[in-house]
Structures are given as structure tokens and as C-alpha cells.
C-alpha positions as CSV (number, residue, x, y, z in Angstrom):
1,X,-21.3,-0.4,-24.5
2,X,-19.9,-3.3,-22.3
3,X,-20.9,-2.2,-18.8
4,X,-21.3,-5.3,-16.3
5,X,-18.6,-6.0,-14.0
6,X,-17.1,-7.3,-11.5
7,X,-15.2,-5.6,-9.0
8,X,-12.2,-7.2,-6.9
9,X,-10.3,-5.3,-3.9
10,X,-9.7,-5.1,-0.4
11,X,-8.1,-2.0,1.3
12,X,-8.8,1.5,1.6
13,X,-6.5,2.2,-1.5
14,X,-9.3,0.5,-3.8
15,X,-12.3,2.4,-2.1
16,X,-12.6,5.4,-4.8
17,X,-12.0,3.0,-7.8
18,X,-14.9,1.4,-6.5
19,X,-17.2,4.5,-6.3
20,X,-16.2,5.9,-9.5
21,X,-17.3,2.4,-11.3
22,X,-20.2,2.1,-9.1
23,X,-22.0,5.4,-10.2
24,X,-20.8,4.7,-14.4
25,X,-21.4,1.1,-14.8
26,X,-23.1,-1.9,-13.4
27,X,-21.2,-3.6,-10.5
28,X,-22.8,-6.9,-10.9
29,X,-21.0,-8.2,-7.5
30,X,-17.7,-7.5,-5.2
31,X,-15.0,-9.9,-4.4
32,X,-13.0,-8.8,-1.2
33,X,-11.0,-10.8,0.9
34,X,-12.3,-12.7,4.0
35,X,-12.8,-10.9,7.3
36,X,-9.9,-11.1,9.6
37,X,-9.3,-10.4,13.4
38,X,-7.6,-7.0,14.4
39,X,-7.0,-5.5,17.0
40,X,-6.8,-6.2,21.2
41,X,-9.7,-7.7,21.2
42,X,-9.0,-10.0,17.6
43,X,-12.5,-9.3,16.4
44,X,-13.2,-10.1,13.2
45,X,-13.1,-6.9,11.0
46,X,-14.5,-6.8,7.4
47,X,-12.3,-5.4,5.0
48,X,-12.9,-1.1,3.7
49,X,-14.8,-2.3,0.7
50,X,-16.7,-4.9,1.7
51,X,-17.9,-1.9,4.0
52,X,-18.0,-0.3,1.1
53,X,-20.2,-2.6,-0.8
54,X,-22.4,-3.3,1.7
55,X,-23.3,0.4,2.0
56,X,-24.0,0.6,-1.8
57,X,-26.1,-2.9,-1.8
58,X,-23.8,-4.8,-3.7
59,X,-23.4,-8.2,-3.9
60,X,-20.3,-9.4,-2.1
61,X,-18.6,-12.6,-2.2
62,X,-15.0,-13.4,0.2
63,X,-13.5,-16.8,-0.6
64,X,-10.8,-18.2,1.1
65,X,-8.8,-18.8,-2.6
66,X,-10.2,-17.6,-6.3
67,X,-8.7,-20.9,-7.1
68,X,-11.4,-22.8,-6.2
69,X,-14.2,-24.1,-8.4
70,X,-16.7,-22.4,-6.1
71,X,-15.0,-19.3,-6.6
72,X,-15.0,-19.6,-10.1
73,X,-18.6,-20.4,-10.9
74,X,-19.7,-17.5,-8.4
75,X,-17.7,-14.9,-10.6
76,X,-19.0,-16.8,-13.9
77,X,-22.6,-16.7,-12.4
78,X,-22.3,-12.3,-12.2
79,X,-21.4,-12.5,-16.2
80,X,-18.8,-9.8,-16.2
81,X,-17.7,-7.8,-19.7
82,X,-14.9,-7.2,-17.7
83,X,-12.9,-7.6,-13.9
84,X,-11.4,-5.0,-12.5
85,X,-8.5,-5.9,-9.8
86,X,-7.1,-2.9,-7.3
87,X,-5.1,-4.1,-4.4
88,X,-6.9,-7.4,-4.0
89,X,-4.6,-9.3,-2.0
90,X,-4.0,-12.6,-4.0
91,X,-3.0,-13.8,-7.5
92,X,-6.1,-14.1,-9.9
93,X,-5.5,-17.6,-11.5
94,X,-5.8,-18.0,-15.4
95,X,-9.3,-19.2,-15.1
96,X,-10.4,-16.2,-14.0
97,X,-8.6,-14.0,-16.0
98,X,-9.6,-15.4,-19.3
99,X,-13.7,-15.5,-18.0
100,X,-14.6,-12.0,-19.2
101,X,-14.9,-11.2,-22.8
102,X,-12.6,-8.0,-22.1
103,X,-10.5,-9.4,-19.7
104,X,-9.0,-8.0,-16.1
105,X,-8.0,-4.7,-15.7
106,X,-5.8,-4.3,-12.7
107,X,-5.0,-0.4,-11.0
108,X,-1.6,-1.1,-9.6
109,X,0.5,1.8,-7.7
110,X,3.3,2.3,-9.3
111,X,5.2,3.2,-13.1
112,X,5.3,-0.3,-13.6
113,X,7.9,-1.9,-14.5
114,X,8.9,-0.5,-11.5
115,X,8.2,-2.0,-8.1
116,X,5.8,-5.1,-9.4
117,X,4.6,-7.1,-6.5
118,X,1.8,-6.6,-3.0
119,X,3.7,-3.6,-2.0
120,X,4.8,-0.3,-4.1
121,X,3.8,2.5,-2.8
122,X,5.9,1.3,0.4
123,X,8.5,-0.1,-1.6
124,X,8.7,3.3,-3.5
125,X,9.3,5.6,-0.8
126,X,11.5,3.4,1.3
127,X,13.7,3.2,-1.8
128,X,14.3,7.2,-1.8
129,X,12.2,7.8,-5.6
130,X,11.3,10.9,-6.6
131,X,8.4,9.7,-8.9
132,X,5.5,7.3,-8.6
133,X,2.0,6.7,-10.4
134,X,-0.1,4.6,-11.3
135,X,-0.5,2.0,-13.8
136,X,-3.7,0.7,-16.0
137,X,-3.0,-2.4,-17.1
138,X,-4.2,-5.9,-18.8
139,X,-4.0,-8.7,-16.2
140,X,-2.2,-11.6,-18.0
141,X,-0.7,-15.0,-15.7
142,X,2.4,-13.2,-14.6
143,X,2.1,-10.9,-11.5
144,X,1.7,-7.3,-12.4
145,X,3.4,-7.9,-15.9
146,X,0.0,-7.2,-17.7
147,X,0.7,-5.3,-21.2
148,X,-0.2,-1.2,-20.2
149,X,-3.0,0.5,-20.9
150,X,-2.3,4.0,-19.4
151,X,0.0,6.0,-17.0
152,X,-0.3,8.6,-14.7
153,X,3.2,9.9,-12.8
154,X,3.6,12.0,-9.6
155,X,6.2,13.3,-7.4
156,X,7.0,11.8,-4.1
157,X,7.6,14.5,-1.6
158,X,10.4,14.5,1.1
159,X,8.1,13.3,4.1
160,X,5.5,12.0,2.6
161,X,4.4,8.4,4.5
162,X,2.8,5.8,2.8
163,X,-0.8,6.4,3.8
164,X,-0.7,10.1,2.2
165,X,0.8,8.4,-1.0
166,X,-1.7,6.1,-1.1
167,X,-4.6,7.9,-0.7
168,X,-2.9,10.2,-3.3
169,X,-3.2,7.3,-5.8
170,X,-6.3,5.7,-5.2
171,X,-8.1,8.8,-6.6
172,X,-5.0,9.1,-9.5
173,X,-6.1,5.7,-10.2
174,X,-10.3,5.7,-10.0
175,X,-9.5,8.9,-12.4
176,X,-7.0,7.0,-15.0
177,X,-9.4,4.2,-14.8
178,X,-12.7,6.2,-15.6
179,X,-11.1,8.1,-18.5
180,X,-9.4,5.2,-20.5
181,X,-12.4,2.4,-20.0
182,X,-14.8,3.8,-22.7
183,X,-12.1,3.5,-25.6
184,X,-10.7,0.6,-24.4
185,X,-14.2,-1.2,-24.2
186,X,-14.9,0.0,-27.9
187,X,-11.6,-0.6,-29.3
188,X,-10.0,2.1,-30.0
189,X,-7.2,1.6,-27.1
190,X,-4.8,-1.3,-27.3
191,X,-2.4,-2.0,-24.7
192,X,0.9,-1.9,-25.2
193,X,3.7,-4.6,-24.2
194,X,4.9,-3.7,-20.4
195,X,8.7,-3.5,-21.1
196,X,11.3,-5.6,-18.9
197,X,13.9,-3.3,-18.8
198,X,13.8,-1.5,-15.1
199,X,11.8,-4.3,-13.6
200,X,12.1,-4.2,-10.1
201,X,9.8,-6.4,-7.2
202,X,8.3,-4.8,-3.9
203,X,7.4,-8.2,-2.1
204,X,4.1,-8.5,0.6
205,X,5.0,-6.5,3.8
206,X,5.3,-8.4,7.4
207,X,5.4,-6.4,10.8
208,X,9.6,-7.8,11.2
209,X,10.1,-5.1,8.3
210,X,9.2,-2.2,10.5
211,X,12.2,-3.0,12.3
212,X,15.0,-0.2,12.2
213,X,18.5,-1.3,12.2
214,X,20.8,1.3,13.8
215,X,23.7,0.2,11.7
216,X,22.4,1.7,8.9
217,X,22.4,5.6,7.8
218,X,19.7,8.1,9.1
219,X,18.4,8.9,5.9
220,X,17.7,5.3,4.9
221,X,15.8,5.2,8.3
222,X,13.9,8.1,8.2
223,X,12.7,7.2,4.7
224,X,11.9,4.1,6.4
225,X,9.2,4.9,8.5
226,X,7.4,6.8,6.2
227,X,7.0,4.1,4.3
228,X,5.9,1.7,6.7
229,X,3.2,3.9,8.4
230,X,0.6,3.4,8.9
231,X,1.0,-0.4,8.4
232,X,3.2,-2.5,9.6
233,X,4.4,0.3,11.4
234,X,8.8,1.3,12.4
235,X,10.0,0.4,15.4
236,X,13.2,0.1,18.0
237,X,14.4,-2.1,20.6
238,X,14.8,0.0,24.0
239,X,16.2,-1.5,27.3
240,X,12.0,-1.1,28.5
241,X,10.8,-2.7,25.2
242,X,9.7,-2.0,21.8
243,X,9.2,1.4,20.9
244,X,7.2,2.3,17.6
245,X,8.5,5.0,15.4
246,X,5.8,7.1,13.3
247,X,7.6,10.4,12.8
248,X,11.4,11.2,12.3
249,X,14.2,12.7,10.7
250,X,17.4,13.5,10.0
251,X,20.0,15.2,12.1
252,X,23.3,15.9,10.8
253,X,25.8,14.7,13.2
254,X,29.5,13.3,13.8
255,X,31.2,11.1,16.0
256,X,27.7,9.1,16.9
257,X,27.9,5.5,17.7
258,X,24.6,3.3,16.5
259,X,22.1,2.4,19.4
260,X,23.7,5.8,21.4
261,X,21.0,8.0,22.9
262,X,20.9,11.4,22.5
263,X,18.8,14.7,22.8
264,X,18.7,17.1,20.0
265,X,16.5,20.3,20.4
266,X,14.2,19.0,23.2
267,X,14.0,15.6,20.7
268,X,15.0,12.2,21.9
269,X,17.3,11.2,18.8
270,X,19.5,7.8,18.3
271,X,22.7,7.2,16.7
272,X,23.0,5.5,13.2
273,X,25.6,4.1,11.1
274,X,26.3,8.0,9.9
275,X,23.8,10.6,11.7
276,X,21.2,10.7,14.1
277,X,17.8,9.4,14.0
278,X,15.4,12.3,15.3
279,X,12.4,11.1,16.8
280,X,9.1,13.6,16.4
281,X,6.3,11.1,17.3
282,X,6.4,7.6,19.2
283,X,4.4,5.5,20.6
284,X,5.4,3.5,23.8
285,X,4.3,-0.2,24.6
286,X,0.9,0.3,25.9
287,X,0.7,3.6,25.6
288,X,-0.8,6.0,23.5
289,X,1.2,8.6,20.2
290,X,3.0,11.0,21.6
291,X,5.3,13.6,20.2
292,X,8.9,12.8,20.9
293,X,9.1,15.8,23.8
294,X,6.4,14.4,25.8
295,X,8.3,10.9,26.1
296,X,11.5,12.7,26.7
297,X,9.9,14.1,30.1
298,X,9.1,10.7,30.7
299,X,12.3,9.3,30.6
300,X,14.4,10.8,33.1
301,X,17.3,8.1,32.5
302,X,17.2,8.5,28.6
303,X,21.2,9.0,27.7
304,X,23.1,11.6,26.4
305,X,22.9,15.5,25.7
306,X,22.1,17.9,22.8
């Protein structure tokens, strides 16, 4: 059996795919992306598998761009069968893709067609579905339009925020990927042609699109900031500055005006285009997550009544 490879990923979301290949096959080296600065301090932080990785010996490479010749000769040099891609962060180039003798396998999170792009699971909640999965497919130039090699589906529940989801998937997918590799790497699976019809495009997330607009309804809020935590995170604009949303939900409600302030059960709660906004967990600027009653009692001038 074909059973050198290379592995390419960056964020949490590709850390079990990793460890499910690692202890079947031969992970001849890991490509991850470059470290970057986080936090206060903008220290440079490595990415969760090149933690990984380094844990587990492997050899890890980080280019700036997989369209270099550097980056292409490194990936030659570790003589993969096959790559395979979960959440890596850029667009393989054709170069790459064609350098294995059984090709790029990619571990995208979604029921492709559906929701192609850098951000599904995000774009899949925000959007109100009922159902994700993942998707096993065969890399080709276009981005995430691969033919399909397997499918996995799952419910979304009401609530649910994108980090739950995704660690929800990342096993789904190390698990999809584990069962469908030994047939397709003896040929007996064949991947069939990923269907246009339904094609939709979750685009790469920025901290501006955790911004909530009061003019629009509750529900399209609160589904809002599930989707955005943990990363890039909801937020409001108060009179005393930003305020982060990462809990809420939906009070039925008539007669509100967007941007009004009210109090709901011991909540603080804003007006929308149709309802209010509840807030259950905040986090003011500077300050640590706290549940929405503890910065209630902080705010002795916060408007309206329940």
C-alpha cells in the first residue's frame, strides 16, 4: 500500500486528522503556515499543528507561499504517494497538486457544494442550516471544487457556536478520512464529479464581520455570534466603547427601536430591527467574560426597564 505523505494544515480543526494519519501511515513532513503574532504582547505564536508536529518529531516546513520554487522542491524532496490538505490557509497551486502520484486529498467542513471557500463552518451557522458535514474530496485547481470522495452529514443544533461545530468535525473528518483512504489508495474508490447545482461561497473571515448591526432581526444576530466565536469574535458599539458579544439570544418583543437599551430578566438586552438582542455573556474593553448580570450591576446608567 501507498503510505508516505505529506500533511498540510494549520488550526486546531486539522489537529485529529493529523493524529489519526500519524499513527496509520508515514508522515514524511508537515506544512503549516508561518508563525504569527497574537495577542497583547504580539508574540509570535506557532500555529496548533506545528505544535502538533513538533511533539510527534515530524518534520515541519512554513513558507511564506507554496508557490515558490523553494516550496515546491521541499514537498518534492518528502516524495509523497499522496497530500493531504485540512484547513491550510492558502490555495495549493497546480504544481503541487499534480506532484503526488495519488494526488491531494482535501477534509473540507461542509456538504460541499455548499459553503466552498476559508470559512464554512461559520458561514454555515450564521446562515441558520440545519445540516453540515464534512466533505472528502480530490483537490483539482479550482477552490474546494475537487470531484468527492465521501460524505459525512450532521445536524447543527440551535446554539451551537462555531468552536463546538468545529471540533465536532475535525474528528467527523480524521474518521471519514481514515475509513475511505485504503480503497481509494488501491482503487477500488473513484471520486465522483462535485455537482454545481447548490454552490454557495463562505469567503475568509476578518474581525469587521463580528460586527452586529442593530437594524437587523434578533434571530439573524443571535445566530451571528455563534458563529463568529471564538474567532473573530461579535461585537457592539456602546457610548463607553466596544463591547464583545459571546453569548445571546432571542427575546420576543414589540414596539423596540434598534440601538434601545433594555433589561429583560436581570439581562441587559438591545433592540433590533424586530426583537431584542439578550445578552448572556460579554466581555467589556479591558476587561475580563462576564455573564450579562454581572455587567448589568456595573452599569448603573444602562437604559430602559424589563
Amino acid at each position: 500500500m501507498f503510505r508516505r505523505l505529506v500533511f498540510m494544515g494549520s488550526p486546531g480543526f486539522a489537529l485529529p486528522i493529523l493524529e489519526a494519519l500519524h499513527e496509520q501511515y508515514e508522515v514524511a513532513g508537515v506544512v503549516t503556515q508561518p508563525d504569527r503574532p497574537a495577542g497583547r504582547g504580539q508574540k509570535l505564536q506557532p500555529s496548533a499543528i506545528k505544535e502538533l508536529a513538533t511533539s510527534l518529531n515530524l518534520p515541519i516546513y512554513q513558507p511564506v507561499s507554496l508557490k515558490t520554487a523553494e516550496a515546491f522542491n521541499q514537498i518534492s524532496a518528502w516524495q509523497p504517494d499522496f497530500i493531504v490538505v485540512a484547513a491550510f490557509g492558502e490555495i495549493v497551486p497546480k504544481s503541487i497538486l499534480n506532484l503526488p502520484p495519488h494526488g491531494c486529498l482535501n477534509v473540507h467542513a461542509s456538504l460541499l457544494p455548499r459553503w466552498r471557500g476559508a470559512s464554512p463552518i461559520q458561514a454555515a451557522i450564521a446562515a441558520g442550516d440545519v445540516k453540515t458535514g464534512v466533505t472528502i474530496m480530490l483537490m483539482d485547481a479550482g477552490l474546494d471544487t475537487g470531484p468527492i470522495l465521501s460524505q459525512r452529514e450532521v445536524p447543527i443544533r440551535p446554539g451551537t457556536n462555531a468552536g463546538e461545530l468545529s471540533d465536532q468535525l475535525a474528528f467527523l473528518g480524521a474518521t471519514s478520512l481514515m475509513e475511505i483512504l485504503p480503497s481509494y489508495l488501491n482503487g477500488k474508490l473513484s471520486p465522483l464529479p462535485q455537482p454545481e447545482a447548490g454552490a454557495t461561497y463562505a469567503p475568509k473571515l476578518t474581525k469587521e464581520d463580528g460586527f452586529l448591526d442593530l437594524t437587523r432581526p434578533a434571530e439573524v444576530l443571535a445566530r451571528r455570534v455563534d458563529a463568529m466565536y471564538p474567532w473573530p469574535g461579535s461585537f457592539v458599539m456602546l457610548p463607553k466603547g466596544k463591547l464583545k458579544v459571546l453569548k445571546a439570544h432571542v427575546h420576543d418583543s414589540y414596539d423596540v427601536n434598534p440601538n434601545g437599551r433594555f433589561v429583560v430578566n436581570g439581562l441587559p438586552a438591545l433592540g433590533t430591527a424586530d426583537s431584542l438582542l439578550v445578552l448572556d455573556k460579554v466581555q467589556p474593553e479591558g476587561k475580563k467574560p462576564m455573564d450579562g448580570q454581572s455587567f448589568l450591576n456595573g452599569q448603573p446608567d444602562w437604559l430602559g426597564s424589563s
